[in-house]
N, C-alpha and C positions, 0 to 999 in steps of 0.2 A: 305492497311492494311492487315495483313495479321492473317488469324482465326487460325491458329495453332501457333503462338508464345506466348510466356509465360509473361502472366500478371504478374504487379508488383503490382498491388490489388489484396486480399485474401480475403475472408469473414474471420471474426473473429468468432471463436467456439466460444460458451458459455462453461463455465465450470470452474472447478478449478484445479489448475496442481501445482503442487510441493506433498514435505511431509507435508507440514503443513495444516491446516484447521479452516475454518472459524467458530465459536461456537456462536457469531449472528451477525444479521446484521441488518440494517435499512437505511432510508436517512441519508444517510453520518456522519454513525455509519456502525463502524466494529469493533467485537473484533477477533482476530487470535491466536492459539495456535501454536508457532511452534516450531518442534522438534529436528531441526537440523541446523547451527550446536550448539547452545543452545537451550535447551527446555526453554520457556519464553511465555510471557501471552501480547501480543500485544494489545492494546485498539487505535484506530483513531476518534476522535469527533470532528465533521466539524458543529456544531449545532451553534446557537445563534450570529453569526459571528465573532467567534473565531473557530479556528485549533488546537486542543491539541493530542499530541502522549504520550502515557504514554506506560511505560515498566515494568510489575512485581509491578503495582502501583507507581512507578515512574515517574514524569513528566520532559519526555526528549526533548518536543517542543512545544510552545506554540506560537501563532499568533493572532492580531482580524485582521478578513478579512472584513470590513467592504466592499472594495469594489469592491474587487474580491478575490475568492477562490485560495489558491496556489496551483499549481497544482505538484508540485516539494518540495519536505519536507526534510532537511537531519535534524540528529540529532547525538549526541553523547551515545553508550550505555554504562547505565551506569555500574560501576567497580564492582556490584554485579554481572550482569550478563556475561561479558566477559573482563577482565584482560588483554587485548591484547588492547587495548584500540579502537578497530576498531568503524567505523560510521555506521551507517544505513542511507537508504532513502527512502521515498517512492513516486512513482508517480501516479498520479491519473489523467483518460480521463473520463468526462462528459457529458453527452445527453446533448440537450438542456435546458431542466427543472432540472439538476446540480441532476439528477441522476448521481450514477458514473457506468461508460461505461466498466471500467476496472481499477483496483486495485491493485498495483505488488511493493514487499517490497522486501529490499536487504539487508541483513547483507552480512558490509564488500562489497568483489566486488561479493557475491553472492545467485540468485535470489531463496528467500525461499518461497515467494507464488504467484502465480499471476492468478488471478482472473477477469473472463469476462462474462460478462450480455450480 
């Protein structure tokens, strides 16, 4: 083995990177403001074993997880907020105890927060 060649493991930063930002958060609750390329009001509720995404008070995805969490979420945005008729998605990585580990949302094919505990 060799101690100078390059790991394909990273530690993961904590932090949050894009323009957008988080305004709160809790167990698998997050609401997100993001500014680009729509300014929009992102809400994700992963409570009571259901999945809801709502957008600008819009409910653009709903699931019950009874018995597992989806970890992969697309949705349609909706025609208030982008006319182009593009999708969104979001994926989400979990601790063991379904904290989430990291958080990262996509308008379209691009990535406007992503977010790691």
């Amino acid at each position: 083995m060799n101690p100078f060649a390059v790991t394909n493991v990273a530690p993961l930063e904590t932090g949050t990177f894009g323009e957008s930002k988080r305004i709160r958060s809790n167990f698998l609750y997050r609401v997100i403001e993001v500014g680009h390329p729509h300014f929009l009001r992102f809400i994700y509720d992963g409570w009571w074993f259901r999945q809801k995404v709502e957008i600008d008070g819009i409910l653009v995805s709903r699931r019950i997880s009874w018995l597992s969490i989806q970890r992969k979420v697309k949705f349609e945005l909706p025609p208030s907020v982008d006319t182009l008729g593009r999708t969104g998605r979001i994926e989400i990585d979990f601790t063991r105890g379904l904290m989430i580990r990291r958080f990262r949302l996509w308008i379209g094919d691009e990535l406007v927060y992503d977010e790691i505990n």
